[in-house]
C-alpha positions in Angstrom: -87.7 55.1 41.0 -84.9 53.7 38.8 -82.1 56.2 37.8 -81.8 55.6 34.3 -78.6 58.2 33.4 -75.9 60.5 35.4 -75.7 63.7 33.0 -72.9 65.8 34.2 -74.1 64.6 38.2 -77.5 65.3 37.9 -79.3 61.5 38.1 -82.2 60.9 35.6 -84.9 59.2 36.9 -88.3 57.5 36.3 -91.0 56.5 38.7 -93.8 54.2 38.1 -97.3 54.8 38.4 -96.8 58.7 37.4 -99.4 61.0 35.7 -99.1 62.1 32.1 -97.8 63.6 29.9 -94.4 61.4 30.0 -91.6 63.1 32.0 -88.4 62.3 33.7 -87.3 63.4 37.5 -83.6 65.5 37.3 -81.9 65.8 40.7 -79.4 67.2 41.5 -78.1 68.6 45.4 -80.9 70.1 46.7 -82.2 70.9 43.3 -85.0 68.8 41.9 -87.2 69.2 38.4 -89.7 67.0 36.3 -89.2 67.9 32.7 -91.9 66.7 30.0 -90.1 64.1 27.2 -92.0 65.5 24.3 -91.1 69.3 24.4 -88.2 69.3 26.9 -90.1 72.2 29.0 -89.3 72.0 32.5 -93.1 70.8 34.7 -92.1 71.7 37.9 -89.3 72.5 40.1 -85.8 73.8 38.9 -82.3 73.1 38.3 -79.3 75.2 38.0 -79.0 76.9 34.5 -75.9 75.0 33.5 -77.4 71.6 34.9 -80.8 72.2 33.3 -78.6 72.9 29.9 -76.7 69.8 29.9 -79.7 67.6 30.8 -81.6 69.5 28.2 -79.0 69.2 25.5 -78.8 64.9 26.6 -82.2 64.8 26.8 -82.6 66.1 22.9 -80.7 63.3 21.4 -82.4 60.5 23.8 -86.4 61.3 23.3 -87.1 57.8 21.9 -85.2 56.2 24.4 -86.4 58.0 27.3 -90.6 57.2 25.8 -89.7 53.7 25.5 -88.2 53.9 29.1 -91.6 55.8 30.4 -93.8 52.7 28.4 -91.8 50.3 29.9 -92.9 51.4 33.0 -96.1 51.7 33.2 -96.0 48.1 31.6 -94.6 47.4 34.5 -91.3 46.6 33.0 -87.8 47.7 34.2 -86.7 50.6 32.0 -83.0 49.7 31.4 -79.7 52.6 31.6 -79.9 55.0 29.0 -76.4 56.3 27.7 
């Protein structure tokens, strides 16, 4: 379960061997939510509203980045950081 990015102290992570569609794990305190890649829509779980809208608002510009990262993974290859 690499963390891949800090946004505003929420980590971003990844976890291999996940089920589709392609999403990324946001946790943050005691707060924890798996938000889809493709539309941004939050799967499961929450965050605060002003932690859900920075990650959302990172998450926007990084899309590609954070597909590649999910491929990479289940190739069983280490995703690297994501700025």
């Amino acid at each position: 379960m690499p963390t891949i990015a800090i946004v505003d102290g929420v980590k971003i992570q990844l976890f291999a061997l996940e089920h589709p569609p392609p999403h990324f794990h946001a946790v943050f305190a005691e707060y924890r939510a798996q938000i889809a890649i493709e539309t941004l829509r939050v799967l499961n779980g929450s965050l605060p509203r002003t932690k859900l809208a920075a990650v959302i608002s990172w998450a926007e510009k990084r899309q590609a980045e954070l597909l590649r990262a999910w491929d990479d993974l289940a190739a069983k290859r280490a995703p690297g950081k994501i700025g």
